[in-house]
C-alpha positions as CSV (number, residue, x, y, z in Angstrom):
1,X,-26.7,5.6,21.9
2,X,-29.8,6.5,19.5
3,X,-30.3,4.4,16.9
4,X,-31.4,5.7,13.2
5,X,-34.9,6.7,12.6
6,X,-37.2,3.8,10.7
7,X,-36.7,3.8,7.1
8,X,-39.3,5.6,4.4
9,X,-39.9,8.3,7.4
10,X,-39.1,12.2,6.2
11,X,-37.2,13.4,8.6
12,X,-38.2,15.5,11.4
13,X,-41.7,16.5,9.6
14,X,-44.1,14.2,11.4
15,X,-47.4,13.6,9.8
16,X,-48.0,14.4,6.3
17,X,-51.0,17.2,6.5
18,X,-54.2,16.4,4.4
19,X,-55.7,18.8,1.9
20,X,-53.8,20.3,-0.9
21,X,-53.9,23.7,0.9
22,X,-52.2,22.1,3.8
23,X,-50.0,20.6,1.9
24,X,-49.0,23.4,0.0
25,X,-48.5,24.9,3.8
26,X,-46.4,22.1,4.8
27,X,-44.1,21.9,1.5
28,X,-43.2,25.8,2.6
29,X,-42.4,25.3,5.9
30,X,-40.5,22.0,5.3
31,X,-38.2,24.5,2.6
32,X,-37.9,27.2,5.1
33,X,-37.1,24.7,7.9
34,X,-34.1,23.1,5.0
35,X,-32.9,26.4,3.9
36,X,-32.2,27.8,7.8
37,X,-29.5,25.0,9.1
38,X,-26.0,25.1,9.5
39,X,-24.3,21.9,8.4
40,X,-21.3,20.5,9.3
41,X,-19.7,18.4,7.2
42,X,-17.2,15.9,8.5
43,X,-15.3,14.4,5.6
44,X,-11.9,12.7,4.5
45,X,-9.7,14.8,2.1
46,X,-9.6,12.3,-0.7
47,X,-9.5,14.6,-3.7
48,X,-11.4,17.4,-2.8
49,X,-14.5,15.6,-2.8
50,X,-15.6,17.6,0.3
51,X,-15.5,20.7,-2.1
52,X,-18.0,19.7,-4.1
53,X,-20.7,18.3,-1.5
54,X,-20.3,21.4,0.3
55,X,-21.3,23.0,-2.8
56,X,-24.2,21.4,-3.5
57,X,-25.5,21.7,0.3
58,X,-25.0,25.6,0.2
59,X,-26.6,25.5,-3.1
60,X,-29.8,24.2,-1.5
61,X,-29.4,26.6,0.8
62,X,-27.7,25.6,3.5
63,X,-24.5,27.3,5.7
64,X,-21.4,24.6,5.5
65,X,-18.9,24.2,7.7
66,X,-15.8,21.5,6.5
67,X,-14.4,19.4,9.1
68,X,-11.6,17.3,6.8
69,X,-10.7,14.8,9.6
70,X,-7.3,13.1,7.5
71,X,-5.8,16.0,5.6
72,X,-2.1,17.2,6.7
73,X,-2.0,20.8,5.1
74,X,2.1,21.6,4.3
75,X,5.0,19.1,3.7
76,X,6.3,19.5,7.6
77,X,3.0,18.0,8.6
78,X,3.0,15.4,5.8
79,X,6.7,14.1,6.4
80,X,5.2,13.9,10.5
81,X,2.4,11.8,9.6
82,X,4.2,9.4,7.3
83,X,7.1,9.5,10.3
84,X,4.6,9.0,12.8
85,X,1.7,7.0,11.5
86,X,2.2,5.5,8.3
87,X,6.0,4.2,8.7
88,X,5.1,2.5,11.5
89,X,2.3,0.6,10.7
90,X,4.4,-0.5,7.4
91,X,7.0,-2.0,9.0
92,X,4.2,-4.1,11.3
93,X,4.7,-2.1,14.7
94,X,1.5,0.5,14.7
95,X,-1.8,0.0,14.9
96,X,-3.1,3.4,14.0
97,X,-4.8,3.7,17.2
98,X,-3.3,6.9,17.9
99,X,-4.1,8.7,14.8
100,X,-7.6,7.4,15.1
101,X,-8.1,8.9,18.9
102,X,-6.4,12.3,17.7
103,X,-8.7,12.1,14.3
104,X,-12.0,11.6,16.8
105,X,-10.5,14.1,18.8
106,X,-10.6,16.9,16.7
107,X,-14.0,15.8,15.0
108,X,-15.3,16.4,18.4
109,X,-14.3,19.4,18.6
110,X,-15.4,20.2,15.1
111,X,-18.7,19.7,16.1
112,X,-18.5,21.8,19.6
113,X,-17.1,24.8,18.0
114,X,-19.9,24.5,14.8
115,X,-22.5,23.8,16.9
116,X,-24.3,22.3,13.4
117,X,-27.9,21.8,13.4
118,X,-26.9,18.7,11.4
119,X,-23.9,16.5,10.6
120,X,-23.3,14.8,7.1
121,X,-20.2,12.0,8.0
122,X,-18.6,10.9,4.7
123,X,-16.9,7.6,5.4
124,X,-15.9,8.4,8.6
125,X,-14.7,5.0,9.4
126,X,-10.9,6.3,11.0
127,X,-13.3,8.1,13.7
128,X,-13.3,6.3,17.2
129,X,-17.3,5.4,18.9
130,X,-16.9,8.5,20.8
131,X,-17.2,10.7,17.8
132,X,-21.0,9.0,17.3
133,X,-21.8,9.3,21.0
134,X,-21.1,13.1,21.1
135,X,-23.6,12.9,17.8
136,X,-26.1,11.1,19.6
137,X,-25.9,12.7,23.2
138,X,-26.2,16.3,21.5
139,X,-29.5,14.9,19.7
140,X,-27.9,16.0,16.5
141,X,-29.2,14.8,12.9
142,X,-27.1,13.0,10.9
143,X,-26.4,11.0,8.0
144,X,-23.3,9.0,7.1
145,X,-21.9,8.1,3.3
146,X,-20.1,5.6,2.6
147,X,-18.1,5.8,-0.7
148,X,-16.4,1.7,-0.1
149,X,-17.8,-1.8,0.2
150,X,-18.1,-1.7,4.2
151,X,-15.4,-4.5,4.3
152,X,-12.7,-2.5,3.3
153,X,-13.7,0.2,6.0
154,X,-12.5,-0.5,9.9
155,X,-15.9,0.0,11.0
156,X,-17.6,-3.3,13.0
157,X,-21.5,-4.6,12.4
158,X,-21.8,-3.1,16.2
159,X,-20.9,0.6,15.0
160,X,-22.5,0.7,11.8
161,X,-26.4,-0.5,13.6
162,X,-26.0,2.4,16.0
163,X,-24.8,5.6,13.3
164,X,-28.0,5.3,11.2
165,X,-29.4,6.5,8.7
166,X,-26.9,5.3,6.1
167,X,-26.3,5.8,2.7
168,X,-23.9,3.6,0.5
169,X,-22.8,3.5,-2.8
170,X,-22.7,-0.7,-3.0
171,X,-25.8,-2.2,-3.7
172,X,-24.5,-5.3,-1.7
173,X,-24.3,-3.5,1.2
174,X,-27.7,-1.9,1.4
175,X,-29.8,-4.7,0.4
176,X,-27.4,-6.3,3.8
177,X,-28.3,-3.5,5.9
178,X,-31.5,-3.8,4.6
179,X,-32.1,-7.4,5.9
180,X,-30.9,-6.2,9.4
181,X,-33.2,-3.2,9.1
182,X,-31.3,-0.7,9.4
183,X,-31.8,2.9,7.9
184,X,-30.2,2.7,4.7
185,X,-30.4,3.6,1.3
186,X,-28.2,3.0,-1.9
187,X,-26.4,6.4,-3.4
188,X,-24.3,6.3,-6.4
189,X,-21.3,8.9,-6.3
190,X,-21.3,11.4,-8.6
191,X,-20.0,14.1,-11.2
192,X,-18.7,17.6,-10.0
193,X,-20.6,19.7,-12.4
194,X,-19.4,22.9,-11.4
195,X,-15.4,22.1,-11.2
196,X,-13.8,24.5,-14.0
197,X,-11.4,22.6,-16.2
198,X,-10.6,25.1,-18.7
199,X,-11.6,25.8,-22.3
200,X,-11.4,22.2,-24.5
201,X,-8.3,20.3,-25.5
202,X,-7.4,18.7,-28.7
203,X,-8.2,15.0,-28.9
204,X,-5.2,12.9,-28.0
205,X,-3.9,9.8,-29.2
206,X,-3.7,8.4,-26.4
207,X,-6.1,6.1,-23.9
208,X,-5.7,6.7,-20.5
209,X,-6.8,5.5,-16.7
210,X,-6.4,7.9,-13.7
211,X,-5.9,5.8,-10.4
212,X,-4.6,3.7,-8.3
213,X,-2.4,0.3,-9.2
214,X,-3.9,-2.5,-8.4
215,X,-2.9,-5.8,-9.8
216,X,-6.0,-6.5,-12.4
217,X,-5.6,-2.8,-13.6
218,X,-1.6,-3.2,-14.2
219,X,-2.3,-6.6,-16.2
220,X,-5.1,-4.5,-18.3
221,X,-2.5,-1.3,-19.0
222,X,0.4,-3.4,-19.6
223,X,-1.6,-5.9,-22.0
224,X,-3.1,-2.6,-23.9
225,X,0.7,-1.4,-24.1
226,X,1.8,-4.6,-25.4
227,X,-1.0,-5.0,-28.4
228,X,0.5,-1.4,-29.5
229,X,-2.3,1.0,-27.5
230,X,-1.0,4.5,-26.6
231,X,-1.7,4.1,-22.9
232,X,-0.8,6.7,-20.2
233,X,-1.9,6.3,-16.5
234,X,-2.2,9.0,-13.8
235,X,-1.0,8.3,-10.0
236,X,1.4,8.3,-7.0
237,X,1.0,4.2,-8.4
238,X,2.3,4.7,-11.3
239,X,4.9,7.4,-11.7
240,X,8.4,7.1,-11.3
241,X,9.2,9.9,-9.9
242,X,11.5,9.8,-6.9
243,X,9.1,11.6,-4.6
244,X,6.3,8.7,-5.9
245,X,8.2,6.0,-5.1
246,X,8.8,7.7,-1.9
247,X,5.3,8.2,-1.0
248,X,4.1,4.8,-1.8
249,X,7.0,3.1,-0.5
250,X,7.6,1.1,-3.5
251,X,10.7,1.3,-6.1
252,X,9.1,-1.3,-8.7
253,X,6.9,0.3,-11.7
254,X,4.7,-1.4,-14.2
255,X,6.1,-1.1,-18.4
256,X,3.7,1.4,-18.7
257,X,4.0,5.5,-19.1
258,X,3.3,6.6,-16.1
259,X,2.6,10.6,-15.3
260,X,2.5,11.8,-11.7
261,X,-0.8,12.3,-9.7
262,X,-3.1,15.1,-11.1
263,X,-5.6,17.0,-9.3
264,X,-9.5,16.5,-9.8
265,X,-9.7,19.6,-13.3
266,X,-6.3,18.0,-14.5
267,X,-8.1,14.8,-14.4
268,X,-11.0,16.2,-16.0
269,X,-9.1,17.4,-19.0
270,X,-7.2,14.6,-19.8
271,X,-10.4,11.9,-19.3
272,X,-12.0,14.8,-21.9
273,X,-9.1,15.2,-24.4
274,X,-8.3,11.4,-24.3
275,X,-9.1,9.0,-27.5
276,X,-10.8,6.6,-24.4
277,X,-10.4,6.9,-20.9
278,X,-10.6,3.4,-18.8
279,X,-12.2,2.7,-15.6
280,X,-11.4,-0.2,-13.9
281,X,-13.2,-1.5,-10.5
282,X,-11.9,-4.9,-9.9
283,X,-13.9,-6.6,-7.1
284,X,-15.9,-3.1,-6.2
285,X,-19.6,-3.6,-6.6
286,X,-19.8,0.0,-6.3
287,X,-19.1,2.2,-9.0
288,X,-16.5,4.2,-9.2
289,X,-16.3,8.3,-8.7
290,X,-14.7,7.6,-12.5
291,X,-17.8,6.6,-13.5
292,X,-19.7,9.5,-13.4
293,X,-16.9,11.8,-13.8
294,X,-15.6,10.4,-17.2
295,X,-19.5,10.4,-18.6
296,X,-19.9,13.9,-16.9
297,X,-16.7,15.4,-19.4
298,X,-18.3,14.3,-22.1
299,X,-15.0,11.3,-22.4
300,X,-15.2,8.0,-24.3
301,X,-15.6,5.4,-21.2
302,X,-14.6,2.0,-21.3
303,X,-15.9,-0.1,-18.2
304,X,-15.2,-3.5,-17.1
305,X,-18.5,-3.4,-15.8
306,X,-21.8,-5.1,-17.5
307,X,-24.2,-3.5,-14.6
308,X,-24.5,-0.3,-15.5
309,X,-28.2,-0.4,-16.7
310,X,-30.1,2.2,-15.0
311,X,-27.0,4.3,-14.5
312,X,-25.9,4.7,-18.1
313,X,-26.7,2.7,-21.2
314,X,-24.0,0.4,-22.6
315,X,-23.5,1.0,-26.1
316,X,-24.8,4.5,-26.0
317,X,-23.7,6.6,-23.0
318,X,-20.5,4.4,-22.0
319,X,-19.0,0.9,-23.3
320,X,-18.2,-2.1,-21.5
321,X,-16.0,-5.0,-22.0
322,X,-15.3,-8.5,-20.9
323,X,-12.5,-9.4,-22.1
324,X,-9.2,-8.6,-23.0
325,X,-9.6,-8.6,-26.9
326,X,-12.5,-6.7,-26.6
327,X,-11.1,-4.0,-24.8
328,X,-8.2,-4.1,-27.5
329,X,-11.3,-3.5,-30.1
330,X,-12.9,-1.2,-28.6
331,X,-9.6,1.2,-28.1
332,X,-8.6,0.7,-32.1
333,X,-12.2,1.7,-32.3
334,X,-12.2,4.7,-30.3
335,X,-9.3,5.8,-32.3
336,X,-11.1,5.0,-35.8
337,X,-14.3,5.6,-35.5
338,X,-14.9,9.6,-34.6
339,X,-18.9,9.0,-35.4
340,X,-19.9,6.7,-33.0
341,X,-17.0,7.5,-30.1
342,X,-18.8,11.3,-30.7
343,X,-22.6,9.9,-30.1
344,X,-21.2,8.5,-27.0
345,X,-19.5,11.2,-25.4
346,X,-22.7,13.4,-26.0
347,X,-25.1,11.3,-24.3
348,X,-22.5,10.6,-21.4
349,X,-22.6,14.4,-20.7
350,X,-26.3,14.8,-20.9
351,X,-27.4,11.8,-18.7
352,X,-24.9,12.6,-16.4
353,X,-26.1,16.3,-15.7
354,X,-29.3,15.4,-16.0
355,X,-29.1,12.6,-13.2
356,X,-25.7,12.3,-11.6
357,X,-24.5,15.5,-10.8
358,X,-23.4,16.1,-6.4
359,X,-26.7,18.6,-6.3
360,X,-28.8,15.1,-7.0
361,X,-26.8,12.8,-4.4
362,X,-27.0,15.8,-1.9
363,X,-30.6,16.0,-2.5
364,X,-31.0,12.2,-1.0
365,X,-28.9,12.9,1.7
366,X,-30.8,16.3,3.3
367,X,-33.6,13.5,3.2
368,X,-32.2,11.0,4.7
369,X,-30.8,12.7,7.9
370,X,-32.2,12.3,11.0
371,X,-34.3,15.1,12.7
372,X,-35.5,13.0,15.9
């Protein structure tokens, strides 16, 4: 199997030329060379995400073809997979194996019928070695993303040394990858600048967090609900609906209104229209899509994060907190204080398109690709 190309090279273009004629030479014919491939990008459905990368690559001028190696289009199909794959596998007799040799499968043959000049993987972790053989035995340039902390992903140190270059969005992991020199590089997600969400929306009273449940963001919601915040929360997680419960295999729901799950330009809206919209990570050193998406609306963020310096400035393009009285404060805040919460959702929105929009993150990826 072909292992990634050594870091800081630019792919496939050899030796930089000397002279600033020469250069100016090479710079064309490095564009020309970008602008002529066919790209196939092999991606997990997770909110449409796929949507907006494909974007940004045909904006830079490439031809996209979307491979989206999880998604069950119609409810037939969905009931099958949670009958066949999911079920199982909750009540402790799958392994997913199956699902993961008909996922490779069908990547495979993704790729035959494209016939890319060069893959972009996103995640990619439910697809079998085979998948990266095919890659590597048809020569093919590639670069993988990975949007989690590699320990929540099923792939093993083995796999991950041989699919090279890399990008990831925790810092962790590539300074790790880094010490086993691999090809790697660290790459923030991103903001969907050219999703249409509709003409503005009144401000609402209320604060509110699109995503999933997890334990430390139920203790924040219900703690905000219980010192008298008007909190609302988005999700599968969190919504009572019969079809919710069914779908997450749960009956219990936190004491907190909780709306069904809304798709990306719903989301959009209500981050924008909210009085303060929460993000939440948890034990993710990456940061969260949310991140960039709730400064990219122009939305009051609140972020249990402190590490956000050279991403966004605390204080002036987001606000974080560190504990739970703060974050009280700073909601009652949000709600008082139109001046500042205004200041703050203007310089979200500029820093945002001016440095964290897909078009930039795609931009590091055609780079990081390998040519050989």
């Amino acid at each position: 199997m072909v292992v990634g190309q050594a870091r800081g090279r630019v792919a496939g273009l050899g030796p930089r030329p000397r002279g600033a004629r020469a250069a100016r030479a090479h710079r064309r014919h490095r564009e020309r060379r970008v602008t002529e491939r066919r790209v196939l990008l092999v991606s997990p459905a997770f909110h449409g995400y796929h949507g907006a990368i494909a974007a940004s690559l045909e904006a830079r001028g490439h031809t996209v073809v979307r491979h989206v190696y999880d998604q069950h289009l119609g409810m037939a199909r969905r009931v099958g997979h949670q009958i066949r794959h999911e079920l199982p596998q909750k009540v402790g007799v799958g392994s997913g194996r199956r699902l993961g040799r008909e996922q490779t499968a069908a990547a495979i043959e993704a790729v035959r019928d494209t016939r890319p000049d060069a893959v972009v993987v996103v995640k990619g972790d439910a697809l079998e070695p085979s998948f990266w053989e095919h890659l590597s035995t048809a020569g093919l340039p590639r670069v993988t993303w990975l949007y989690d902390e590699v320990r929540r992903t099923r792939y093993t140190p083995e796999l991950l040394s041989e699919i090279g270059p890399l990008a990831t969005y925790s810092i962790l992991d590539d300074e790790a990858f880094n010490e086993l020199g691999w090809d790697t590089r660290y790459l923030p997600l991103a903001f969907d600048h050219r999703l249409t969400i509709g003409p503005a929306r009144p401000r609402t009273k209320h604060v509110t967090f699109v995503g999933a449940r997890y334990p430390s963001r139920q203790f924040a919601l219900e703690s905000l609900a219980a010192a008298g915040v008007p909190v609302r929360a988005y999700g599968r997680d969190w919504s009572s609906h019969p079809v919710d419960r069914l779908r997450t295999w749960s009956v219990r729901r936190p004491d907190v209104t909780g709306l069904r799950d809304v798709d990306r330009a719903t989301a959009y809206r209500v981050m924008a229209s909210s009085t303060a919209t929460l993000n939440l990570h948890g034990d993710q050193d990456g940061f969260t899509m949310r991140t960039f998406e709730a400064a990219g609306v122009g939305a009051l963020q609140i972020v249990d994060r402190t590490d956000t310096a050279g991403l966004y400035r605390d204080g002036v393009e987001l606000v974080a907190f560190t504990s739970l009285e703060e974050l009280v404060d700073l909601c009652h805040r949000a709600a008082s204080d139109a001046e500042w919460a205004e200041s703050i959702r203007a310089a979200a929105r500029e820093r945002t398109l001016a440095e964290h929009t897909f078009d930039h993150r795609v931009a590091e990826l055609e780079a990081a690709w390998d040519t050989v």
